[in-house]
C-alpha positions as CSV (number, residue, x, y, z in Angstrom):
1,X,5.3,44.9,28.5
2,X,6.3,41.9,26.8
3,X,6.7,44.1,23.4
4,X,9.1,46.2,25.3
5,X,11.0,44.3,26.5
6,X,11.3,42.3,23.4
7,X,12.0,46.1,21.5
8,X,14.8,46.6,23.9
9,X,16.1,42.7,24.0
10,X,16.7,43.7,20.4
11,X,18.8,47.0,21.2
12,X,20.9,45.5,23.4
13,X,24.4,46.0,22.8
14,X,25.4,42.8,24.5
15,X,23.5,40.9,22.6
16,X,24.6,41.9,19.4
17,X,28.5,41.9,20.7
18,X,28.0,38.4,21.7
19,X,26.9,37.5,18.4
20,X,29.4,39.4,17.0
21,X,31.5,37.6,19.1
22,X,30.6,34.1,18.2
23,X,29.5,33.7,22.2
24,X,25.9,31.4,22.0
25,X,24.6,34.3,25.2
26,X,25.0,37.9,26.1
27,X,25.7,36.5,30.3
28,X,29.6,35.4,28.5
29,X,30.2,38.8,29.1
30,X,29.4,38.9,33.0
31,X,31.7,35.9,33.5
32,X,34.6,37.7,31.4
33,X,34.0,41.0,33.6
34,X,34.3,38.4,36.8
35,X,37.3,37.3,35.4
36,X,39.0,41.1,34.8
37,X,37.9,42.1,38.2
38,X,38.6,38.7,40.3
39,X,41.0,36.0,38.4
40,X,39.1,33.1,39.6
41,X,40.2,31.3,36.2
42,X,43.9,30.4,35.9
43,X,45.5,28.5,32.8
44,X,45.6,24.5,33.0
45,X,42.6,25.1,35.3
46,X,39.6,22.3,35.4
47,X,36.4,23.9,35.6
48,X,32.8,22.9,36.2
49,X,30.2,25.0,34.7
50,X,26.7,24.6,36.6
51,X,23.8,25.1,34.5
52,X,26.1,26.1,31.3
53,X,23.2,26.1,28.6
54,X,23.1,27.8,26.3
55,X,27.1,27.6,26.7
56,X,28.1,31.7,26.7
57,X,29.8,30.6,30.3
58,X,31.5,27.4,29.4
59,X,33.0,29.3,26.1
60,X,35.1,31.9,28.6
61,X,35.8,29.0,30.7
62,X,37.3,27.4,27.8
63,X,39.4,30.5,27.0
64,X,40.7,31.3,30.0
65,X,41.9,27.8,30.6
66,X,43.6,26.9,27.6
67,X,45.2,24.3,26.0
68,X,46.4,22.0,28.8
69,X,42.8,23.1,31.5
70,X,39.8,21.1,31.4
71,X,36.0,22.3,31.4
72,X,33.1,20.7,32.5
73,X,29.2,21.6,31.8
74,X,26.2,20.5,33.4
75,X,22.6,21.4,32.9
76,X,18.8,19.8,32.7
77,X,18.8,20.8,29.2
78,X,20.8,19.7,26.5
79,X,23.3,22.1,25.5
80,X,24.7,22.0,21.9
81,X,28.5,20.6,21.7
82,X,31.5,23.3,22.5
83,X,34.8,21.9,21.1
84,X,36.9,21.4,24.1
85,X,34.4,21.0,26.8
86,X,32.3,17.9,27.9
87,X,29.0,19.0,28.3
88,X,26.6,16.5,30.3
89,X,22.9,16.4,30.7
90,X,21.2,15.9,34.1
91,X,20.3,17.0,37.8
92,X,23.4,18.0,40.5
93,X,21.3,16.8,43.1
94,X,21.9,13.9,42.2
95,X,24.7,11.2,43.7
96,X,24.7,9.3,40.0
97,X,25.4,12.9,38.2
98,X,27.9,13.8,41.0
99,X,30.1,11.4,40.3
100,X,30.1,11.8,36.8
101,X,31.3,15.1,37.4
102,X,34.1,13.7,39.3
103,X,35.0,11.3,37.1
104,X,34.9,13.9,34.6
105,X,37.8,15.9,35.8
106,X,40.0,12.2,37.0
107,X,38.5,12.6,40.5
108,X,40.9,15.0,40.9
109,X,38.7,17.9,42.1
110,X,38.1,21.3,40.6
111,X,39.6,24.3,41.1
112,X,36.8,26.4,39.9
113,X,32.7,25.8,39.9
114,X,30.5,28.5,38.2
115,X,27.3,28.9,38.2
116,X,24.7,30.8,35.8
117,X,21.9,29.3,36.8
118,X,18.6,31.1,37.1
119,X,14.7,30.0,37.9
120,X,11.8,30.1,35.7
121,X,10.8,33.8,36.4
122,X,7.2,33.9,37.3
123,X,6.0,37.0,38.1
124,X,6.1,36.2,42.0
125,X,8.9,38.2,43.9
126,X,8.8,35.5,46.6
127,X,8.3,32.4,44.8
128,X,11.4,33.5,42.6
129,X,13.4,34.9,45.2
130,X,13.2,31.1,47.4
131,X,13.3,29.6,44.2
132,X,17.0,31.2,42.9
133,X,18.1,31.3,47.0
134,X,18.0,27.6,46.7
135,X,19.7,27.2,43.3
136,X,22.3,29.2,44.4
137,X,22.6,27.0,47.6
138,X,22.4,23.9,45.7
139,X,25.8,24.9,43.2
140,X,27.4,26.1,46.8
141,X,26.4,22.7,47.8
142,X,28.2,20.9,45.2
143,X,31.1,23.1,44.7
144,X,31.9,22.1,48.2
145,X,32.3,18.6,46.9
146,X,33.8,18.7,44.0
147,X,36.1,22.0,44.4
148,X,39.7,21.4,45.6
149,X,40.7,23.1,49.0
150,X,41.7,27.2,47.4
151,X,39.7,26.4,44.5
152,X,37.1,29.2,43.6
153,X,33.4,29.5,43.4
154,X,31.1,32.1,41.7
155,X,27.3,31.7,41.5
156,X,24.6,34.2,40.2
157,X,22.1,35.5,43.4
158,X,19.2,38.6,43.0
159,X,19.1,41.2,46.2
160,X,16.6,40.8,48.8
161,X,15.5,38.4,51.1
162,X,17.6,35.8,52.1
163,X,20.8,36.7,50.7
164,X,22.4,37.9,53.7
165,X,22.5,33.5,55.2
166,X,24.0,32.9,51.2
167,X,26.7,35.4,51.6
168,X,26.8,33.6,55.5
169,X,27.0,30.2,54.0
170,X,29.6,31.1,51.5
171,X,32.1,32.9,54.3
172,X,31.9,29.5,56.1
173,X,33.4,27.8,53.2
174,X,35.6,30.1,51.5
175,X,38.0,33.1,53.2
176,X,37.3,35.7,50.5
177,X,33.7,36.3,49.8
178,X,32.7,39.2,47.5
179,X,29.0,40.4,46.1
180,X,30.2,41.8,42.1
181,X,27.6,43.4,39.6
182,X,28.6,43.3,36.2
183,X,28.1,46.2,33.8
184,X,27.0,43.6,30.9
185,X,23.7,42.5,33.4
186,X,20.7,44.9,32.3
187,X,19.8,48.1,34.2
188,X,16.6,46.7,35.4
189,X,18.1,43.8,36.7
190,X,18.3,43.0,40.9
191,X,20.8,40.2,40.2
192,X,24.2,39.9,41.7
193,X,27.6,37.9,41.4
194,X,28.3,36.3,44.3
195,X,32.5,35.2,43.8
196,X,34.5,33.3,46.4
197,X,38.1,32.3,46.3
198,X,40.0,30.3,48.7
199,X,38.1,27.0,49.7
200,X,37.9,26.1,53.2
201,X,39.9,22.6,53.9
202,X,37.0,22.4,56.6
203,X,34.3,23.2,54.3
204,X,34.0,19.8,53.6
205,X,32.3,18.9,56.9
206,X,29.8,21.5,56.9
207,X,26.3,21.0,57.1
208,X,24.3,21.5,53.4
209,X,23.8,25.2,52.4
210,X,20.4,24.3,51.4
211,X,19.3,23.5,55.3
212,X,21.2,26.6,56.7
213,X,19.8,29.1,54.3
214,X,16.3,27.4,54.9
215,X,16.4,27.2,58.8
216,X,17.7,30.9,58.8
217,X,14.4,31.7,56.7
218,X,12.3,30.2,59.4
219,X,14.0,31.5,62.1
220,X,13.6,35.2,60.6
221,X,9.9,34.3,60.2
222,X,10.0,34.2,56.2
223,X,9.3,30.8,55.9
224,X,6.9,28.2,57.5
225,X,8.2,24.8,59.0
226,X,7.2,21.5,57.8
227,X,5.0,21.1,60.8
228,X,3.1,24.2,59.9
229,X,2.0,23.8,56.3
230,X,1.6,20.1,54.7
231,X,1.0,21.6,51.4
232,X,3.8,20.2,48.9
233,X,6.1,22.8,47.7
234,X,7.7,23.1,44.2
235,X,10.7,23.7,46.0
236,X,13.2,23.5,48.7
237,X,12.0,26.4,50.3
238,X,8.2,27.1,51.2
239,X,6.7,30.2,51.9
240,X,4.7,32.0,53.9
């Protein structure tokens, strides 16, 4: 398995046109089909790239805005410097690194927040499904901080379970709410583009996405409440 997919990782022509392209990942791509298909990147824009290493992301960012825009990258991991672009090391889900973001862009607000951001695969279909559900929750979480009222929001989601209460939890913030599957993700691939435009003024006083998405799961039966399992979970979400 491992030497397949390694054989084909090798053919793939995304890869090699990234390279070819000077962009550090093949996923530049995705965001630059986002772009053709929604315009959620305008010139003079500020935007925040969540989770930008290796940097493909934050490189289209920095094209699209320009000269005169401003672009913003954030991720646990260091990520080599990009000319153009302040790149910061840390967690989101944290008030210190929240801030710094703000401060970042002036305290001005953003008017876009992308996210890239995938789990650790391990094997599990349901410990990396709650896993990347609560990722995905967590950038919603922040763009509705940090994005200005219209600004836009686009965050990388797989199909299945629990996806439905993301798409939910994005329509009560933004008033366009699309699912978008790039050509450049691989065949094999269950992951999915979820792009919003159009913040909600009233977004602001919404509850976290994090405890919707998580109280819809144990409404639907998918997940156990605290009271029923005491077991510390590696994440937000625990399982059944």
């Amino acid at each position: 398995m491992a030497k397949r997919w390694y054989q084909e990782h090798q053919r793939d022509p995304w890869r090699r046109q990234a390279r070819n392209s000077g962009y550090r990942a093949r996923s530049a791509f995705k965001l630059k089909q986002i772009q053709e298909r929604h315009n959620i990147i305008r010139p003079g824009d500020s935007v925040l790239d969540i989770g930008c290493h290796p940097g493909g992301w934050t490189q289209v960012a920095l094209e699209e805005v320009g000269g005169l825009g401003t672009v913003v990258g954030v991720d646990l991991r260091p990520t080599d410097p990009i000319d153009g672009a302040s790149l910061l090391t840390g967690d989101v889900r944290e008030d210190g690194m929240i801030a710094r973001l703000s401060s970042e862009n002036s305290d001005e607000g953003y008017n876009s927040v992308v996210s890239d951001i995938s789990p650790s695969l391990t094997g599990r279909y349901d410990t990396d499904q709650a896993i990347s559900l609560e990722l995905s929750a967590m950038a919603l979480d922040v763009a509705a901080k940090l994005l200005k009222p219209g600004g836009s929001f686009v965050t990388k989601a797989f199909q299945g379970t629990g996806i439905e209460l993301l798409i939910e939890a994005c329509k009560k913030r933004f008033s366009f709410v699309r699912r978008f599957s790039p050509t450049a993700s691989r065949n094999a691939s269950s992951e999915v583009y979820v792009v919003c435009k159009n913040k909600k003024p009233s977004s602001e006083r919404l509850d976290s996405a994090i405890e919707y998405i998580q109280q819809g799961l144990i409404d639907a039966g998918v997940l156990v409440g605290d009271e029923e399992e005491d077991e510390e979970s590696v994440v937000g979400f625990r399982r059944l």
